[in-house]
Every structure is written in structure tokens, then in C-alpha cells.
C-alpha positions as CSV (number, residue, x, y, z in Angstrom):
1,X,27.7,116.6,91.9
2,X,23.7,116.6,92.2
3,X,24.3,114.5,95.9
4,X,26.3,117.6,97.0
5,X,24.5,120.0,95.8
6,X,21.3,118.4,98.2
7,X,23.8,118.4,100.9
8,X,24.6,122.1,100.5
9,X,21.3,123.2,100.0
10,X,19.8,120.9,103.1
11,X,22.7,120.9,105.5
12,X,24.6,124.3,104.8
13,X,25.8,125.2,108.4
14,X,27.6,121.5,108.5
15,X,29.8,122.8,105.1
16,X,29.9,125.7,106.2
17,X,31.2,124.7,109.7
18,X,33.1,121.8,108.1
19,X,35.1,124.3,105.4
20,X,36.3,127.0,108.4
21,X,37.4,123.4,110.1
22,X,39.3,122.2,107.2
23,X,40.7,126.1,106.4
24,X,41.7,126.2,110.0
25,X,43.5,122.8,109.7
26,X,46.0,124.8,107.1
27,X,46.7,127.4,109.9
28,X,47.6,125.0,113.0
29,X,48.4,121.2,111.8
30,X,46.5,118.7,113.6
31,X,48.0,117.2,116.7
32,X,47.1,115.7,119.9
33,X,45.9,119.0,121.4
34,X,42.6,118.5,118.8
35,X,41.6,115.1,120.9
36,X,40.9,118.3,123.6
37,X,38.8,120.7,121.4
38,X,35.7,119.1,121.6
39,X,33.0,119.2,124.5
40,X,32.3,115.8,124.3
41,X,29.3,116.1,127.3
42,X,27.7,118.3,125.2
43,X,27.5,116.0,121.5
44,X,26.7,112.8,123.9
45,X,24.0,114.7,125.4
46,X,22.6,116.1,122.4
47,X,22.4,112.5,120.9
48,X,20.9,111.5,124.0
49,X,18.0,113.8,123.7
50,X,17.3,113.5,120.2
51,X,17.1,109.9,120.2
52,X,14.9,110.3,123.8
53,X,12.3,112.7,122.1
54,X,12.4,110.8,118.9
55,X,11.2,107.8,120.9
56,X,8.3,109.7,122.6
57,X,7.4,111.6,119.4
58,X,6.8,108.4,117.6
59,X,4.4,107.2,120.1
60,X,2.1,110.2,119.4
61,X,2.5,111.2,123.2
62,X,2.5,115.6,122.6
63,X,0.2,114.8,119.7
64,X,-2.2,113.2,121.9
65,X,-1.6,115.8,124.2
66,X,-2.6,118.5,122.1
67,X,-5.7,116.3,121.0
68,X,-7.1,116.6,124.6
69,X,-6.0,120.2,125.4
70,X,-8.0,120.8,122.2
71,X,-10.7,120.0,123.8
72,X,-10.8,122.7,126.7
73,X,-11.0,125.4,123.6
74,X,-13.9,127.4,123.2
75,X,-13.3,129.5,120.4
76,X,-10.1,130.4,117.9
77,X,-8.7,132.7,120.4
78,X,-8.3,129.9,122.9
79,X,-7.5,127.5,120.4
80,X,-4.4,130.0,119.5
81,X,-3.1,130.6,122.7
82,X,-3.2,126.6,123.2
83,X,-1.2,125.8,120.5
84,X,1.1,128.5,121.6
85,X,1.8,127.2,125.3
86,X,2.2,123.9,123.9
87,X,5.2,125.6,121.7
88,X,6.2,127.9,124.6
89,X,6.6,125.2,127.7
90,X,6.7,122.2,125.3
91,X,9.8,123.1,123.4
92,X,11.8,123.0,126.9
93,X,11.8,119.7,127.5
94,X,11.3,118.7,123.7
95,X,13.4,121.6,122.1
96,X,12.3,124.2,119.8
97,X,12.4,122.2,116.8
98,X,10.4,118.9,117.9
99,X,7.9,121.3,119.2
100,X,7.6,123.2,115.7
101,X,7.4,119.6,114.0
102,X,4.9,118.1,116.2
103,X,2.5,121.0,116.5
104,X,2.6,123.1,113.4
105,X,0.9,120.4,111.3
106,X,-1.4,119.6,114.4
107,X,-2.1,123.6,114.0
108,X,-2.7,123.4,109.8
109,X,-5.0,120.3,110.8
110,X,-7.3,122.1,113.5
111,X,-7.9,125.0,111.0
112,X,-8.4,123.3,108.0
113,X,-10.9,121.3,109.6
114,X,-12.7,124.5,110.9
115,X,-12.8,126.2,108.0
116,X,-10.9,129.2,109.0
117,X,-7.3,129.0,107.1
118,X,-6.3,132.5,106.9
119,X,-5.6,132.6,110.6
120,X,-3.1,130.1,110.5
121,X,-0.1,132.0,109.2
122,X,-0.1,134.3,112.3
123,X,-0.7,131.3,114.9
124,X,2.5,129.5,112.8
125,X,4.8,132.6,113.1
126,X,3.7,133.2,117.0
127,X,4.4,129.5,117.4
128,X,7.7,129.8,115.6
129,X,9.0,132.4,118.5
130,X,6.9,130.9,121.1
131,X,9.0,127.7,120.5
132,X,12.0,129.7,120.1
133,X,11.9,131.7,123.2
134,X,10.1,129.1,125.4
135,X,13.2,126.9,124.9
136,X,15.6,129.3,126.5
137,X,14.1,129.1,129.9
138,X,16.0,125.3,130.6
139,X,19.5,124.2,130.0
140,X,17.5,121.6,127.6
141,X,15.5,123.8,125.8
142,X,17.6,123.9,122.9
143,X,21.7,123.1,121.9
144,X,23.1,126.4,122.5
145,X,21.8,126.2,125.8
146,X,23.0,122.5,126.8
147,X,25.9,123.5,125.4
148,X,26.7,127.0,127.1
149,X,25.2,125.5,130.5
150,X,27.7,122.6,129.9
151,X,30.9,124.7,129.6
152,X,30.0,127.9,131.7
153,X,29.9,126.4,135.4
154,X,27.1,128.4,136.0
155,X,24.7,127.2,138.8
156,X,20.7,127.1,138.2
157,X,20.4,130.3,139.8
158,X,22.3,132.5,137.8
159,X,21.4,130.6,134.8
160,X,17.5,131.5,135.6
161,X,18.7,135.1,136.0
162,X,20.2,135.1,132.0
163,X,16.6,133.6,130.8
164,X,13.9,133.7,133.1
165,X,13.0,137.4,132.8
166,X,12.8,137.3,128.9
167,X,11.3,134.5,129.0
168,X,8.6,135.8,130.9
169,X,8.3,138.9,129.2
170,X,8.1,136.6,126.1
171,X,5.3,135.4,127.1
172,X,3.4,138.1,128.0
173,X,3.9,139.6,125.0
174,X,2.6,136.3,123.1
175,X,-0.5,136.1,124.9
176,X,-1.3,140.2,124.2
177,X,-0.7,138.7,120.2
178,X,-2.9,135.9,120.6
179,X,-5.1,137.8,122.5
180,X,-5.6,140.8,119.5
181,X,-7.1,138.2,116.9
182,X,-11.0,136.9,116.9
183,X,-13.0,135.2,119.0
184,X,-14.9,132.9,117.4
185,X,-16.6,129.7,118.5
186,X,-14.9,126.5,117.4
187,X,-17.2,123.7,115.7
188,X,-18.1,121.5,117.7
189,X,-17.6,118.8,114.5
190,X,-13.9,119.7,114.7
191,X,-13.4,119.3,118.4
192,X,-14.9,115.8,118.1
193,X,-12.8,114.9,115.3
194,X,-9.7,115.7,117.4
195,X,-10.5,114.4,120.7
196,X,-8.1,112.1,121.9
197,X,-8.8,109.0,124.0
198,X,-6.0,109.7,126.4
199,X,-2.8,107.8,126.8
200,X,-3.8,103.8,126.9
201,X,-1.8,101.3,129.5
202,X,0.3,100.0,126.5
203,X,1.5,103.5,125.2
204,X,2.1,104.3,128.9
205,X,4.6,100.8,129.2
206,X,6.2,101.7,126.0
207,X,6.4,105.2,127.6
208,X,8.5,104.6,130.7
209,X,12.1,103.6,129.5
210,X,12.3,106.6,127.4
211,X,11.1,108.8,130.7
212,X,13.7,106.8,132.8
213,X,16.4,107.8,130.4
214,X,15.4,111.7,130.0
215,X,15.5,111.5,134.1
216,X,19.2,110.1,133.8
217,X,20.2,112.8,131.4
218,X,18.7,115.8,133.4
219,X,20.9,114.2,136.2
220,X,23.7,114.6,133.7
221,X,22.6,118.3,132.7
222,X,22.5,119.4,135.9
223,X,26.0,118.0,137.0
224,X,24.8,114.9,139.2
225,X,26.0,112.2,137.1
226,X,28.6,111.3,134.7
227,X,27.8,110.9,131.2
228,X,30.1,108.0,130.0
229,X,27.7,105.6,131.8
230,X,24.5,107.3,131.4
231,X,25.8,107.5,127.3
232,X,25.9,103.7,128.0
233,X,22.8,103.1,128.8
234,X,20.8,105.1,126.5
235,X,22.8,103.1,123.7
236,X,21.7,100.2,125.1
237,X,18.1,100.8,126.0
238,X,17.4,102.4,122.5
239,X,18.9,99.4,121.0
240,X,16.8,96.9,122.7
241,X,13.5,98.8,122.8
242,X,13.6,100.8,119.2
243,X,17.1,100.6,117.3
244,X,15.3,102.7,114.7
245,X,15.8,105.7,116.5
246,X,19.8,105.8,116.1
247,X,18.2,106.6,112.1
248,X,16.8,109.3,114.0
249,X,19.5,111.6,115.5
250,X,20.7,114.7,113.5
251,X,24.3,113.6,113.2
252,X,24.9,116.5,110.9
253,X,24.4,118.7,114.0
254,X,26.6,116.4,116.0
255,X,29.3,116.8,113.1
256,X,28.5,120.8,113.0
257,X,29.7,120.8,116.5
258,X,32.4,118.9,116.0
259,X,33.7,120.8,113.2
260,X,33.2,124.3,115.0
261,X,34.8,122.9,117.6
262,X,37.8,122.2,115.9
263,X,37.8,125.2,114.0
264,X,37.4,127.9,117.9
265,X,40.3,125.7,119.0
266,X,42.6,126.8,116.7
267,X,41.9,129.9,116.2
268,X,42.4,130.2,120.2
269,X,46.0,128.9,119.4
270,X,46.9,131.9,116.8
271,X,47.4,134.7,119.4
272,X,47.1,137.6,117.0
273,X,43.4,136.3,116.1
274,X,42.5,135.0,119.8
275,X,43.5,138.6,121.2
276,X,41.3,139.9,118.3
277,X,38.6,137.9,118.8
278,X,38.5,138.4,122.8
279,X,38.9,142.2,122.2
280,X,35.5,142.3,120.3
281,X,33.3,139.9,122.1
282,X,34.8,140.3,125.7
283,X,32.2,142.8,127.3
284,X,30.0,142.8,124.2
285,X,28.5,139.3,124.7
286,X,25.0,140.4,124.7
287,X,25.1,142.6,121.4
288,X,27.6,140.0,119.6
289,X,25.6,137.2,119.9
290,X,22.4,138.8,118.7
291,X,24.0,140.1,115.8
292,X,26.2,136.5,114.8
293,X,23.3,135.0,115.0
294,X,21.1,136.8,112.4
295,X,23.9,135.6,110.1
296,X,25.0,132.2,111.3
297,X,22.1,131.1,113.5
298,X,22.3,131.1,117.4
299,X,23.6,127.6,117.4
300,X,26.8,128.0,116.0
301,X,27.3,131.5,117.2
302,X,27.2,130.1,120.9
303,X,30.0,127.9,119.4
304,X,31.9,130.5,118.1
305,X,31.6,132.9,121.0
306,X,31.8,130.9,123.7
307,X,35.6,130.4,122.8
308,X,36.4,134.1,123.4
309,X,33.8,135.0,126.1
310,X,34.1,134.9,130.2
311,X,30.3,136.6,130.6
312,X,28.3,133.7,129.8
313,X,25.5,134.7,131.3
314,X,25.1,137.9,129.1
315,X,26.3,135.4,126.2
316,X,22.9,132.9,127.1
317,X,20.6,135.7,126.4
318,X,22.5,137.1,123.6
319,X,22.1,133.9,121.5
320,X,18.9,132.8,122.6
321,X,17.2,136.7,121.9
322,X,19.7,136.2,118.7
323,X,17.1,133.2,117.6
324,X,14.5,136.0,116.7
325,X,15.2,138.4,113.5
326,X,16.1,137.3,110.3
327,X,14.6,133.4,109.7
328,X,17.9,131.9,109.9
329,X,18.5,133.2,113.0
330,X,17.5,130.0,114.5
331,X,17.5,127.0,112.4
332,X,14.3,125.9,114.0
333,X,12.7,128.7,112.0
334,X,13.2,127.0,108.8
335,X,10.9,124.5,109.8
336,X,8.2,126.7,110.3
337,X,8.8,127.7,107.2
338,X,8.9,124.9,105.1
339,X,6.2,123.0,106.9
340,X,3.8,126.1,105.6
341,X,5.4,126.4,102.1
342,X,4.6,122.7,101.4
343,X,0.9,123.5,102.5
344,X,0.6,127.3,100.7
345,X,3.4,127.3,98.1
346,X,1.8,130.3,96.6
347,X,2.5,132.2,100.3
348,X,6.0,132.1,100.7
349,X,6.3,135.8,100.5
350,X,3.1,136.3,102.9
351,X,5.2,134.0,105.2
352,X,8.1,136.0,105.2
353,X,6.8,139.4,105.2
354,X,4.5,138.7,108.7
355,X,7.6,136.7,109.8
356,X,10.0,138.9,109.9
357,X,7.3,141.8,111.3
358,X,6.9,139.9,114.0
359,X,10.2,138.5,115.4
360,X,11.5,142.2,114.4
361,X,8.9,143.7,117.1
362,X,10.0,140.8,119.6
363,X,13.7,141.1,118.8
364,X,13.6,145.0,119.9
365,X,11.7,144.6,122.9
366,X,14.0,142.0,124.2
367,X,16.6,143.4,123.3
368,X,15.9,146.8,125.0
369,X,14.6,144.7,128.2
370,X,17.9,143.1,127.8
371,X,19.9,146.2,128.2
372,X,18.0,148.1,130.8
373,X,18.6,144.8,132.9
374,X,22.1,144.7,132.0
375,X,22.9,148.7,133.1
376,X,21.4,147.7,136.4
């Protein structure tokens, strides 16, 4: 009883996704037509990644990065709007959530060491959305986006189109933040401390299969080459070089998919619920998916939607806009969130309160960018 209770608690979208899957199985009995509900590209390519990232992550490679860009900052300011552009353009190659779980401790580290603490929960929360928003602009960036780009057919261009601008707009608006707080000078004992000696010729070596195999997936991303084979070879290459990291992969998330899967599929064979369904997300895609995600996180929303959609352009930025707002909105939020509980217990609610102020004020500007672009 107390094992599932932890899994509830730590892994609620899986039950969640794993109940409306078993409910569903009532409604249509399983058959051979459920061997066709899942994306399969998509799950291999997600375990792909993780285990990828996992593997450069444990050689300290964006760490050490961040170490040396550390370096080139003067004062807090610049130290803030560092850590943010590692978030922003690290979290889409990385994802959203590697790039919370790398940096955000790197971040608690820096300021701690400087003696200036009560300007990290801003720099945290303006990571958490730079992360967040940075990882829409690739079809990499984060699942609902390998997933959507998988199953939509779109090209590069008009994927570009869905993100790009609010991604850049993002941005903007994260450097004007970063650019409002102080500008002190940085210690000079802290930036010593943190230097990093660059990448040696043995963490390079170790380095290359693991950028070999990201190159092969891109090629799979962006439709070049099959990913039976390229599935294959990652097995393979992980298992020789680091089986550790097949402990790595978040197969909860694989299962999630699976079980959403399974549970769109057959509500797309009950026509009274499919024409319902269609009805209220066909031409809506934009508005739907920012609203099901504040509830169910983008993730699964894309899921859900993307079974009664034919806009999936407008359904991209929906869902990835949809990852600001409430702080389940994306599930990469939650690790901002517990990675600064477990340093300030006693600010939970501080957390929250500037949290939700802030992705608030970003949700509505997107949002209204969103649908000025959409009228024209």
C-alpha cells in the first residue's frame, strides 16, 4: 500500500494515463487494431535521447560548460542572464528538464558562494520558463514536440513558423527580466572557485560516441533515416560504452505514452465521442491546448489532442505556450520546484507566489502575440 502510494505521489500522470487506458479498455475490447495505436518512432526516439543526454550529463560536459561561461561574468546581472541562455538554447538539444537539473543547482551553487541568496528564487523561476520556452524552438526540445513533429508531416519551415516567433519574443522578454535586477560585481573568490579547466582529451574520447548517436537521431527526427536501425545501434553502443544508462531512461514517460496512446485510439473508435472531441478542438487548437495543459501538463495534452486535431501547427504552439501558467503545466516545472524546496523548505510559498506571477505575465503576452499572429 505505502509502494503505491510513492508511485502516485511521484509518478501521477503515468496512473493517471494508465487508469483512462484501462477504463477505455472496458469501452472497445482489445484487439489487433491496438498493435496500431502507438507512435512507436516517437517512444524509441524519446529513449534514445534520454539515454544520449544521460551519457553526456554524467560526464559533467554542460556543467563544465557553465563553469567556463561563468567566467565571462562581470557582475550578478550577467551572471543571471548566463544562466538563463544556458536554460533557453541549452534545453533544445538537452530538453527542458535536463537543463533545469543540470543548471539550477549550478545556479544555488554560484550564489551561495557569493553571498547573495535572495536573488536566486527570481533567477530559478526565469530559468524555469527560459528552459521551458527555449525547448519549443527544435523538434527535440522537449516530447510534445518530438512527438507532434513526428506525427504531423510538417516540414522545418512551417514548423519554425509555429515556434520561432515566440520563441523569440520569449527571449526578449527574459533578458528585459534579467535585465531589471542589480548589477553588482561578482567576487572574484567565487569566479575562481568555479573556473573550469575546459574539456580534457579523455572526456572528449568518452564524448564522441554519444555525439555520433545524437547525430543519428537528428537524422531520424528530421526524416532522413529509419529508426529501427538507428534504435539498434544506440542499444548497442550504450551497452558497450555505459549499460548504466538504460537505469537512466524515464520509462514511466515511455509507459505514459503508451497508455495515452491506447486510451486516444479508442476513443477515436467510439464515433459519438470522436465527433465530440473533433467538434471542440478542430479550429480551437491554439486555445485548447493552452487550457489542457494547465490541468494535465503540455505533454499529455499534445497526446490527447493530437488525436482530434488537423492544425498542428496552431496545436505546437498551443501546448508548448500551455507549458507556462499553473506549475503543472509542464512537468519540468516540478523540478524547479523541488530542487529549491529541498534547499529553502521554509519558501515553498515564496516559490509559488513569484512563480506563478511570472509565467502568468509570460502566458498572456504569448498568448495575445499568439493570436494576433493567428488573425493574420
Amino acid at each position: 500500500m505505502k509502494n503505491l502510494k510513492t508511485l502516485l505521489q511521484k509518478e501521477t500522470v503515468f496512473c493517471v494515463s494508465f487508469l483512462l487506458a484501462v477504463l477505455s479498455a472496458f469501452l472497445v475490447r482489445p484487439d489487433k487494431e491496438y498493435l496500431a495505436y502507438p507512435d512507436y518512432k516517437t517512444i524509441a526516439l524519446l529513449f534514445c535521447l534520454m539515454a544520449i543526454v544521460s551519457g553526456l550529463h554524467a560526464l559533467g560536459i554542460f556543467h563544465m560548460i557553465g563553469q567556463y561561461l561563468l567566467k565571462k561574468a562581470g557582475s550578478f546581472r550577467g551572471l543571471s542572464a548566463i544562466m538563463v541562455l544556458l536554460c533557453f538554447f541549452g534545453s533544445m538539444i538537452i530538453t527542458n528538464d535536463v537543463a533545469l537539473l543540470t543548471f539550477i543547482p549550478f545556479t544555488v551553487l554560484v550564489f551561495r558562494m557569493s553571498g547573495k541568496e535572495q536573488g536566486i528564487l527570481k533567477l530559478v523561476v526565469l530559468e524555469t520558463i527560459a528552459a521551458n520556452l527555449g525547448s519549443m524552438a527544435t523538434p527535440v526540445g522537449n516530447p510534445q514536440n518530438l512527438y507532434l513533429y513526428s506525427i504531423s508531416g510538417l516540414s522545418m519551415g512551417e514548423f519554425a513558423w509555429a515556434v520561432l516567433p515566440y520563441a523569440g519574443l520569449a527571449l526578449l522578454l527574459l533578458m528585459a527580466a534579467v535585465w531589471t535586477g542589480r548589477n553588482e560585481l561578482l567576487p572574484e573568490e567565487g569566479k575562481e572557485n568555479e573556473t573550469a579547466n575546459g574539456l580534457g582529451s579523455e572526456t572528449i574520447r568518452k564524448m564522441l560516441p554519444f555525439l555520433a548517436l545524437l547525430i543519428l537521431c537528428l537524422l531520424v527526427v528530421f526524416r532522413i533515416l529509419p529508426y529501427l536501425p538507428v534504435l539498434l545501434c544506440v542499444a548497442v553502443v550504450i551497452f558497450i560504452v555505459d549499460r548504466r544508462l538504460f537505469f537512466s531512461v524515464d520509462y514511466f514517460l515511455l509507459l505514459t505514452f503508451f497508455c495515452f496512446f491506447i486510451f486516444i485510439g479508442n476513443m477515436k473508435r467510439i464515433p459519438e465521442v470522436s465527433s465530440l472531441l473533433v467538434s471542440v478542438v478542430q479550429g480551437r487548437e491554439l486555445i485548447t491546448g493552452i487550457l489542457t495543459s494547465q490541468v494535465i501538463s503540455n505533454v499529455p495534452a499534445a497526446i490527447l489532442l493530437s488525436g482530434f486535431s488537423k492544425d498542428f501547427s496552431a496545436l505546437i504552439t498551443g501546448v508548448n505556450i500551455g507549458g507556462l501558467g499553473t506549475l503543472i503545466a509542464s512537468l519540468a516545472s516540478l523540478i524547479s520546484f523541488k530542487c529549491y524546496a529541498r534547499e529553502y523548505p521554509g519558501q515553498k510559498g515564496a516559490f509559488m507566489k513569484a512563480f506563478t506571477l511570472w509565467n502568468i505575465g509570460f502566458l498572456l503576452i504569448l498568448t495575445g502575440a499568439a493570436v494576433v499572429l493567428d488573425i493574420f
